[in-house]
C-alpha positions in Angstrom: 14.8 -8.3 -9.7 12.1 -10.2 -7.8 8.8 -8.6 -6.2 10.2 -10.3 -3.1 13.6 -9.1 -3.1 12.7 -5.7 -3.6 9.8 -6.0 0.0 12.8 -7.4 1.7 15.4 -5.1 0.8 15.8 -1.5 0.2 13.3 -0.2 -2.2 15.3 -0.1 -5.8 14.1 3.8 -7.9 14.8 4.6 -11.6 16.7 7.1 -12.5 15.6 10.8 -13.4 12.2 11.8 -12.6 9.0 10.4 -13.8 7.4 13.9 -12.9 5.5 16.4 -15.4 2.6 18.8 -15.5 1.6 21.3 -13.7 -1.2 19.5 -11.9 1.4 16.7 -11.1 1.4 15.6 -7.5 3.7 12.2 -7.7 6.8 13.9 -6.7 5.5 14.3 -3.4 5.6 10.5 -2.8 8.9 9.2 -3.1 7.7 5.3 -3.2 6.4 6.0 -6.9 10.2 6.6 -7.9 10.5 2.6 -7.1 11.1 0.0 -9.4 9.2 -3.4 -8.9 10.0 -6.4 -11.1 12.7 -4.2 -12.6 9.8 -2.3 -13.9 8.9 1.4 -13.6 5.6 1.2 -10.6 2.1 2.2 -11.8 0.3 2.2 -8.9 -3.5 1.5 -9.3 -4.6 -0.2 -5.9 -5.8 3.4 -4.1 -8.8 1.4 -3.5 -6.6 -0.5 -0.8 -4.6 1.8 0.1 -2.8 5.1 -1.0 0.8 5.9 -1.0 2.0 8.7 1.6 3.7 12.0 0.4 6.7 13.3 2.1 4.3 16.2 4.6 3.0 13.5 6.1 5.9 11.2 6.6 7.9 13.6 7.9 5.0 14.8 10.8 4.9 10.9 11.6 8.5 11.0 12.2 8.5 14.3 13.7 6.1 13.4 16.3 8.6 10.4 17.5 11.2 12.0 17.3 10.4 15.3 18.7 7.9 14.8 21.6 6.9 11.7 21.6 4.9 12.0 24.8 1.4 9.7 26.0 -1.7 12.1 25.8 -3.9 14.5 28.1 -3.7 14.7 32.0 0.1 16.5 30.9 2.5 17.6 33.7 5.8 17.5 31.2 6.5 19.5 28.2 6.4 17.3 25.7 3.1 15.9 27.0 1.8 19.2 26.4 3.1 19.3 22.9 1.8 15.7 21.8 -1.8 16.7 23.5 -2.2 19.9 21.7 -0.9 18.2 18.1 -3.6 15.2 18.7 -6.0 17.5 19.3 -5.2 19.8 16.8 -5.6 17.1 14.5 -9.1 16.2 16.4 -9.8 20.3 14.9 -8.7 19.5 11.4 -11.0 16.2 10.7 -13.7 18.3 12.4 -13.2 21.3 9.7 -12.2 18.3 7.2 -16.1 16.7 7.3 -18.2 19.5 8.3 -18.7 18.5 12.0 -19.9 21.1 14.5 -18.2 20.6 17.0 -14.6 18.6 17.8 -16.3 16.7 20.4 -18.2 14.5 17.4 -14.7 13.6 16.0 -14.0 9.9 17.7 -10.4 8.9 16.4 -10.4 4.9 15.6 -8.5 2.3 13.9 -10.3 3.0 10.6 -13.9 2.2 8.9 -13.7 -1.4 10.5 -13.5 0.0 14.0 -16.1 3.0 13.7 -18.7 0.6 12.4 -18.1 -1.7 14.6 -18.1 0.7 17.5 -22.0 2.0 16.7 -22.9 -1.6 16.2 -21.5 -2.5 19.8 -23.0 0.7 21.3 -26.6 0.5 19.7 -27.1 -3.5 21.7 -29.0 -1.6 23.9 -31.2 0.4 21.6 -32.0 -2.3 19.0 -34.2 -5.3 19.6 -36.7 -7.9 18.4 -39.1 -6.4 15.4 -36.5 -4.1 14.4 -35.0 -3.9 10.7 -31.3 -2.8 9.9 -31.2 -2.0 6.4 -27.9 -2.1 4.4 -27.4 -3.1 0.3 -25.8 -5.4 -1.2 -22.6 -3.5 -2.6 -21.7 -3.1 1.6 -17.6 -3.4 2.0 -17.7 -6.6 4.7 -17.1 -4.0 7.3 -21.0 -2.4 6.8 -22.4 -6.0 6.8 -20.4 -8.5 9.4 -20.9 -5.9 12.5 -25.0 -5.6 11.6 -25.1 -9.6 11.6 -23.4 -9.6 15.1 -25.6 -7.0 16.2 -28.7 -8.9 15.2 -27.5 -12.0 16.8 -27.2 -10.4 19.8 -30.9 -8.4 19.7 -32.9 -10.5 17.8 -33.6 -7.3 15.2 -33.5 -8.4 11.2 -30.9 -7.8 8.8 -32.1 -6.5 5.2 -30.1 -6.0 2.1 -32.0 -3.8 -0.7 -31.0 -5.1 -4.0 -28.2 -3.9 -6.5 -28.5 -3.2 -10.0 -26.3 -5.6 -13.0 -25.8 -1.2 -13.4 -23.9 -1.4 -9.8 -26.5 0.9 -8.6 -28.9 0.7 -5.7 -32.5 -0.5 -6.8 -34.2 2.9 -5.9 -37.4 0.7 -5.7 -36.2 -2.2 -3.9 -34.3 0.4 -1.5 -38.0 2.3 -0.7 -40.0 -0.6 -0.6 -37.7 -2.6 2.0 -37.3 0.8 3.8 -40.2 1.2 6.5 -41.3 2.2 10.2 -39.2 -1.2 11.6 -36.3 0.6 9.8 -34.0 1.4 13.1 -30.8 2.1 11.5 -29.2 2.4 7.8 -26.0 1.9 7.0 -24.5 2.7 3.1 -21.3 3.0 1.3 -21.1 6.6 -0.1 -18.9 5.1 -2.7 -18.3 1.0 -3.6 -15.0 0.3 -3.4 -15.7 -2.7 -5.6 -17.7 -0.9 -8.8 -16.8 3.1 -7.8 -20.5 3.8 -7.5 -21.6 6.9 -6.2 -24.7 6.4 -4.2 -27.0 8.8 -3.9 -26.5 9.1 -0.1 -28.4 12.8 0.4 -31.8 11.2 -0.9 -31.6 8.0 1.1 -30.9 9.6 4.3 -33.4 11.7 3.8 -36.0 8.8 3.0 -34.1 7.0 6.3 -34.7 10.1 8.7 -38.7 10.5 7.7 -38.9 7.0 9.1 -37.2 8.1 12.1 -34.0 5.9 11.3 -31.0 6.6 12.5 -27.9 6.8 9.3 -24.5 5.7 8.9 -22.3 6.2 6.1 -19.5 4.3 5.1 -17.0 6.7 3.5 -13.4 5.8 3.5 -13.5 5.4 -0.6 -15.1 9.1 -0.8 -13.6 11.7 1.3 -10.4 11.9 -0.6 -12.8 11.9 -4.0 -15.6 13.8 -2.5 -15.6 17.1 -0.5 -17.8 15.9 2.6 -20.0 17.8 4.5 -21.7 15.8 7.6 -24.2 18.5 8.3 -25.2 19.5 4.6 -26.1 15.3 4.5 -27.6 15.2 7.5 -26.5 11.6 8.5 -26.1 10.7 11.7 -22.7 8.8 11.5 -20.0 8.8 9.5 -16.7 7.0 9.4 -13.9 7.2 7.3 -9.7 5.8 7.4 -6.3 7.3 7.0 -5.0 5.6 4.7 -7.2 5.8 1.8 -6.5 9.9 1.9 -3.0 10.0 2.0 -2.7 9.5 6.2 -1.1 6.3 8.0 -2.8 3.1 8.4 -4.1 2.4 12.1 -6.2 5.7 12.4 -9.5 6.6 11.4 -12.1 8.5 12.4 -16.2 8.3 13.2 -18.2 11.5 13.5 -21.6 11.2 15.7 -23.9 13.5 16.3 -23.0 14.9 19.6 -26.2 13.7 20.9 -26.7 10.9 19.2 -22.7 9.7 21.0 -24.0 11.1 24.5 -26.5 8.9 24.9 -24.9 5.9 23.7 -22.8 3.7 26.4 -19.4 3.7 25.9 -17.4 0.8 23.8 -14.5 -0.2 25.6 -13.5 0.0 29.5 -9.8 1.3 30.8 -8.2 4.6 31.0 -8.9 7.7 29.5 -12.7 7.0 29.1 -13.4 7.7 32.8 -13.9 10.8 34.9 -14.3 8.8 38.3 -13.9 4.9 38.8 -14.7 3.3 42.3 -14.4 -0.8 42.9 -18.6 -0.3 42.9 -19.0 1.9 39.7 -18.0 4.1 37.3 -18.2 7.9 35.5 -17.6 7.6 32.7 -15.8 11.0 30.8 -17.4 13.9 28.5 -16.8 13.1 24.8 -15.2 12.4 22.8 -12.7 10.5 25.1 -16.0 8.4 26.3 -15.2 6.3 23.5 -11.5 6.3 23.2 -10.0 4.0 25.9 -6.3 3.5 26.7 -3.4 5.0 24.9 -4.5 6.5 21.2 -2.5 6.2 18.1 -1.3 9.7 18.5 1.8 9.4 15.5 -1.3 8.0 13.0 -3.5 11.3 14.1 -0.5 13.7 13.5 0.1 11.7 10.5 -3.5 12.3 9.8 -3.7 15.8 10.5 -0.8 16.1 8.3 -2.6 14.4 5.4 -5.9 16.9 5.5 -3.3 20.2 5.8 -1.5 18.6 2.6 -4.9 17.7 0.6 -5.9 21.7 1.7 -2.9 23.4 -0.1 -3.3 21.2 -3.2 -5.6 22.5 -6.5 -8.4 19.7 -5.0 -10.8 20.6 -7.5 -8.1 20.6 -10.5 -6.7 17.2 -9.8 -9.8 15.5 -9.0 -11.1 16.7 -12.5 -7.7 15.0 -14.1 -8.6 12.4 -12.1 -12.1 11.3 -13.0 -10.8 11.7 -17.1 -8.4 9.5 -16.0 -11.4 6.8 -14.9 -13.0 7.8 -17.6 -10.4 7.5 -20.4 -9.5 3.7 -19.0 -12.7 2.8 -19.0 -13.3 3.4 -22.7 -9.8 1.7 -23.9 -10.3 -0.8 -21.9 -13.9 -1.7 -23.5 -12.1 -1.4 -27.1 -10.2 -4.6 -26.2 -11.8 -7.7 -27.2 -12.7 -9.5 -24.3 -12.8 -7.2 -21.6 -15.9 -6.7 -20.0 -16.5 -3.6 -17.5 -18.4 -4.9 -14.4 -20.8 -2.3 -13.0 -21.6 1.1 -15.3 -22.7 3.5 -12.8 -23.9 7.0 -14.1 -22.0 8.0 -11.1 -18.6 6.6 -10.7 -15.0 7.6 -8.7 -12.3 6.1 -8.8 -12.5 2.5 -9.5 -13.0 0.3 -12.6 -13.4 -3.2 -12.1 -13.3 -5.6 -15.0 -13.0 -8.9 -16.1 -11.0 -10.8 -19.0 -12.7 -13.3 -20.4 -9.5 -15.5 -21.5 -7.9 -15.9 -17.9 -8.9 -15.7 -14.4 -8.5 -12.2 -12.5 -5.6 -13.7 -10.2 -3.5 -14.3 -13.2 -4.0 -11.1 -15.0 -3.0 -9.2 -11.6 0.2 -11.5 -11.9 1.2 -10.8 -15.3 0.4 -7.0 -14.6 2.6 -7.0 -11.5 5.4 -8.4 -13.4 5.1 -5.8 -15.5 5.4 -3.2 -12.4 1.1 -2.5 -12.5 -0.4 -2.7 -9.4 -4.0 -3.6 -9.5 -6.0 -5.8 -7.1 -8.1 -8.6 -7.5 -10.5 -11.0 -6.2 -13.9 -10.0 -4.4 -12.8 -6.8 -2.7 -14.4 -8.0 0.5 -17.9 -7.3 -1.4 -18.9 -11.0 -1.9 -22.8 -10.9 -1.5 -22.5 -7.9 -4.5 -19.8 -10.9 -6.6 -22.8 -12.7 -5.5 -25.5 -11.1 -6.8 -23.2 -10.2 -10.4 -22.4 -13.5 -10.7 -18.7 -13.7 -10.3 -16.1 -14.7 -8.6 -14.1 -11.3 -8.5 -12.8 -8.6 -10.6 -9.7 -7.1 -11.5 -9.6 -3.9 -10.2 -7.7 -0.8 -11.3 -8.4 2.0 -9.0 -6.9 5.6 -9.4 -5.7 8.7 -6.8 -4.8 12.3 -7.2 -1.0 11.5 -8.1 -2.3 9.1 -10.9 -1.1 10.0 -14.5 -2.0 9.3 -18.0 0.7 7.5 -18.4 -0.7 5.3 -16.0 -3.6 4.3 -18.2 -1.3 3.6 -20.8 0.3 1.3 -19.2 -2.5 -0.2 -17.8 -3.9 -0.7 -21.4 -0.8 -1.8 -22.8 -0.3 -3.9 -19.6 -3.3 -6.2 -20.1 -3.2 -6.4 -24.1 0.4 -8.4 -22.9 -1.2 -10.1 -20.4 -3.5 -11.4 -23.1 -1.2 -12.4 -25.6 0.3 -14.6 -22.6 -2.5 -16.3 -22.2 
């Protein structure tokens, strides 16, 4: 069976369960029972994306086809039901980060459009003289929206430096931080390396400078229990569909504030409390910031994600979990040629390596052949491929329904790749 025959058609499953343990979660997602290349699926691209469990499918499909109604301003039943499930799922991300109030819960596309949306909003606030300080490890979502935003102010971008460790230069980072130092904006995990950055110090060192902090987060809150107010950042965006939600729907906290005194992002309906052709009043938050029609299936979906991670053993499987890490990384440096790119002292989720007989495209062909899903290439992290002096990495990155059988087939998955080549 080909990979292509089974995205076209409908998706092939093995017999009998693949399900054992007490702490095992993979029943719960029915696409793990698939076969892909005729081969059982170990799926190791959470990095990407994660695979959905029933709970949530089934409040995605329940919103559509139960009251599948447009939002707010509700004279009809099931508008009335669709506006109190989106914003009872505005009341779960809330509780979910930390937040103190619903109102600094703005629902988004994901990371991409959070960042994007401070960027746009801060045009008025940043100018000439003024620093934005990011590092090199940034996702291409915490960099591309800064350069924009510089273009259009005349401010600076800087980059601190990045360790061959995978870790921030502590010293580069304090001696590029300073009083021009408007805004920084840091991955609270690399999606490329799985470095945990130490995010509570460098705020801190931001905010006595009187800059203003965003955090990147989509690769931590499933990994990380998140508190907004115990950091004390000033923004903080995450997506969906890196913690078990649908794709299309994120979320940015802001300081409530911090979000009222920015100008709002996008013009149309929804964001407006009064429109006249001469002017405009604009709405309270969080709606300020959410024009036209929201996804309101991927913030059920959501919501339906953060209710399933809250009756799960959190603490238990994210233990399993970082053995899991921990146990590929060590049989994967016993095989001759594999080299382990980035050694964090701190590290979730991810390991990144290279082999040094064949490019990382081919290894993640011979390993998808074998049913292994891993990702490879640059991980939209080039200026940190940059600055390691590679191309890419092959990248194996784990999730809470993750197994040690996965590992072994991993290991086993790239010793046979190796012989191929």
């Amino acid at each position: 069976m080909t990979a292509s025959s089974v995205t076209a058609g409908t998706p092939a499953t093995r017999p009998g369960s693949h399900h054992a343990g007490q702490l095992d979660i993979s029943g719960d997602f029915p696409i793990l029972d698939r076969l892909v290349n005729g081969q059982p699926l170990a799926y190791l691209d959470n990095a990407a994306t994660t695979q959905k469990p029933r709970q949530v499918l089934e409040a995605v499909r329940g919103y559509y086809e139960g009251f599948n109604s447009n939002v707010h301003r509700a004279a009809h039943a099931m508008a009335d039901e669709a506006t109190a499930a989106f914003e009872g799922a505005r009341e779960k991300v809330r509780a979910f980060v930390g937040a103190a109030d619903s109102r600094e819960i703005i629902f988004t596309r994901g990371t991409t459009e959070a960042i994007n949306l401070v960027a746009h909003c801060m045009t008025e606030s940043i100018g000439p003289g003024d620093e934005i300080l990011i590092t090199e490890m940034e996702h291409h979502s915490n960099i591309v929206p800064w350069q924009m935003l510089c273009r259009r102010t005349g401010a600076e971008l800087v980059a601190c430096r990045v360790t061959h460790a995978g870790e921030i230069d502590l010293e580069d980072f304090y001696a590029k931080l300073g009083p021009r130092t408007r805004l920084l904006a840091v991955a609270h995990v690399s999606n490329a390396l799985g470095t945990v950055n130490p995010v509570g110090d460098l705020i801190r060192a931001a905010r006595g400078f009187g800059a203003r902090v965003l955090i990147d987060g989509p690769q931590a809150v499933l990994h990380i229990p998140v508190d907004v107010r115990q950091l004390g950042c000033d923004f903080y965006a995450f997506s969906g569909h890196k913690m078990f939600g649908p794709t299309g729907i994120g979320a940015l906290y802001g300081r409530a504030e911090l979000l009222d005194a920015l100008p709002p992002w996008q013009g149309g309906g929804e964001m407006i409390e009064r429109v006249t052709i001469e002017r405009t009043e604009y709405n309270q938050l969080p709606y300020k910031f959410e024009a036209g029609t929201p996804n309101i299936a991927g913030a059920v979906g959501l919501g339906a994600a953060i209710d399933y991670l809250g009756s799960l053993p959190r603490a238990e499987l994210l233990a399993r979990e970082e053995a899991l890490v921990e146990t590929a990384v060590n049989r994967l440096k016993q095989l001759p040629g594999v080299k382990i790119v980035g050694e964090p002292a701190q590290r979730l989720s991810v390991v990144s390596f290279l082999v040094e007989t064949g490019h990382p495209h081919d290894f993640g062909t011979l390993l998808d052949q074998q049913g292994i899903a891993v990702r490879t290439g640059h991980h939209c992290a080039m200026p940190l491929m940059d600055r390691l002096g590679i191309p890419g990495t092959i990248r194996a990155s784990f999730s809470l329904y993750n197994s040690p059988s996965d590992v072994r087939r991993l290991i086993a998955g790239v010793e046979k790749a190796m012989d191929f080549i």
